[in-house]
Phi, psi and omega in degrees: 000124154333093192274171191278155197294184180255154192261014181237092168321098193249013177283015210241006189259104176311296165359268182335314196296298196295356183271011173271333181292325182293318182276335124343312183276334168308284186333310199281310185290319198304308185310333205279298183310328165280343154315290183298356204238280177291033158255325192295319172289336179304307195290325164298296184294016217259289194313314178308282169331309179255014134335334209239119172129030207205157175204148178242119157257152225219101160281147175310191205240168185216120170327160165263137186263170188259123193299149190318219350035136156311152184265165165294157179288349172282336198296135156289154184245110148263143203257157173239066186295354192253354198240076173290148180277171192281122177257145185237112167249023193034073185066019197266322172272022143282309158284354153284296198297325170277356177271297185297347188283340189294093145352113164108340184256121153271016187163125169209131185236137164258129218305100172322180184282334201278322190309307187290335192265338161297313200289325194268005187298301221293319176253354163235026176112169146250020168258348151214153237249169174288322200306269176344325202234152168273098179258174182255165181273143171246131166263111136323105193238158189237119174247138171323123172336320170276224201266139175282179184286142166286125162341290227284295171322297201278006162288312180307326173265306191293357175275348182260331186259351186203081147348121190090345182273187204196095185299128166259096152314140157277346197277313179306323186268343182294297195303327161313334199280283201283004165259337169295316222265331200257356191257320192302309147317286167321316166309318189287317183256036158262340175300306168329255195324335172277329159323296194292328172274321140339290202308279186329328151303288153353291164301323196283309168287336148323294196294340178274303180312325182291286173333350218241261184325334185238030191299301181316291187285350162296323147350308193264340175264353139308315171290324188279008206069004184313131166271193179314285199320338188284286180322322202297285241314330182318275191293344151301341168266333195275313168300332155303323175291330191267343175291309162279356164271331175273349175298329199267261169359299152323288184316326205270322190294320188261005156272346181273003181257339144307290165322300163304356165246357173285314179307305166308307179306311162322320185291325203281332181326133133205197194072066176069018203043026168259352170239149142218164170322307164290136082014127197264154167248131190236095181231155181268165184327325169267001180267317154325310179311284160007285178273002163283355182274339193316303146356276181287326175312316179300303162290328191284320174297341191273324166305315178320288194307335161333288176296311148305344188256327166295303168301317187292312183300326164324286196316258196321002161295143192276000000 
């Protein structure tokens, strides 16, 4: 069925013709800022998840002792079959054994070499090995669901049974992380909010002009008996129509800006694809949906406002 033409000719409005391009361009920033705002939570919760409950302790690396000199080939050797030698692990089954003894810790294990050679791939290669570089040893400690360990005490015993060591909180640098992460989210969404007070504004200033431009025929549907409420519906419409055809463009636009920033961030990858350059993006099946609404959301404000900005300027018309 054919809907009926609008009793207000609105091809005739210069204004209009640009407000599917402002809105289209709204659109596009608005899909991006919110796109960075559910990637950024994706990534908090991520951090959260595999972070929290967990501590790493970081022992010093144990000197290499430098090997003996040879004896000369006349020198006799003497041997100790009753005497093994001493291994120096520089604290490390002292510090397990007071790390599982700890109230409040479920587990503590220390990370083997292929585990430490996984952690350094991302930033120096597979051309060198934990062997190659003086690293410190790491424990991967689990701390239990009920109350955690005091800090403070248990730097304090491990500094007494393994000289040098050193507890890593993940909480401390997490919270700096997630405080970065949360300042950066309100900047999108005050960029949001300030789009959406643009659109709108925008629409107002459309909507007046148009009422300018079409005084004559509102006049006359005045005269015919139209009511206020007949006309806003007009321009309500019209505007609705121009909202979702530039909302849909927008969309179209930042999704292929999107896509394209996904394709970069793959390109940009090295070090084992674990560091790139881009920010990789991750959203899941509703945050698209989210931003398939934009659209529709770009139009129904843009018809709200339409219709409010028509009516409150009527009432004041004598």
């Amino acid at each position: 069925m054919k809907s009926p033409s609008p009793a207000i000719p609105f091809d005739r409005g210069g204004a209009a013709r640009f407000m599917p391009w402002l809105v289209a361009l709204m659109v596009f920033l608005a899909a991006l800022s919110l796109a960075a705002v559910m990637t950024l939570q994706h990534a908090l919760e991520f951090w959260d998840a595999s972070l929290a409950g967990t501590l790493t302790v970081e022992l010093p690396p144990v000197p290499v002792p430098a090997p003996a000199p040879a004896p000369p080939s006349n020198a006799k050797v003497k041997t100790s079959p009753n005497k093994n030698p001493v291994s120096n692990d520089g604290g490390l089954a002292a510090a397990l054994a007071l790390l599982r003894a700890t109230p409040g810790i479920s587990g503590a294990e220390p990370l083997g070499r292929d585990a430490v050679a996984r952690l350094i791939a991302p930033f120096l290669g597979n051309a060198l090995s934990p062997e190659d570089l003086d690293l410190p040893r790491l424990i991967d400690v689990r701390l239990s669901t009920g109350a955690p360990p005091d800090l403070a005490a248990l730097q304090a015993k491990l500094a007494a049974v393994a000289p040098g060591a050193v507890i890593d909180d993940h909480r401390l640098w997490l919270d700096r992380l997630v405080l970065f992460a949360r300042s950066v989210q309100i900047t999108a969404l005050v960029i949001l909010a300030l789009i959406g007070t643009v659109a709108v504004l925008t629409v107002m200033f459309v909507t007046r002009t148009g009422l300018l431009v079409h005084r004559e025929a509102i006049e006359l549907l005045h005269l015919m008996g139209a009511r206020d409420g007949y006309i806003a519906h007009q321009f309500e419409r019209e505007a609705l129509r121009l909202g979702l055809a530039g909302g849909a463009a927008g969309l179209l636009l930042s999704g292929l800006a999107l896509l394209a920033l996904g394709h970069a961030a793959g390109a940009s990858a090295f070090l084992g694809d674990a560091v790139t350059l881009v920010p990789a993006l991750h959203l899941k099946g509703w945050n698209w949906l989210a931003l398939a609404g934009l659209p529709l959301a770009a139009g129904l404000v843009a018809g709200l406002t339409a219709r409010l900005t028509v009516l409150a300027t009527l009432l004041r018309l004598p």
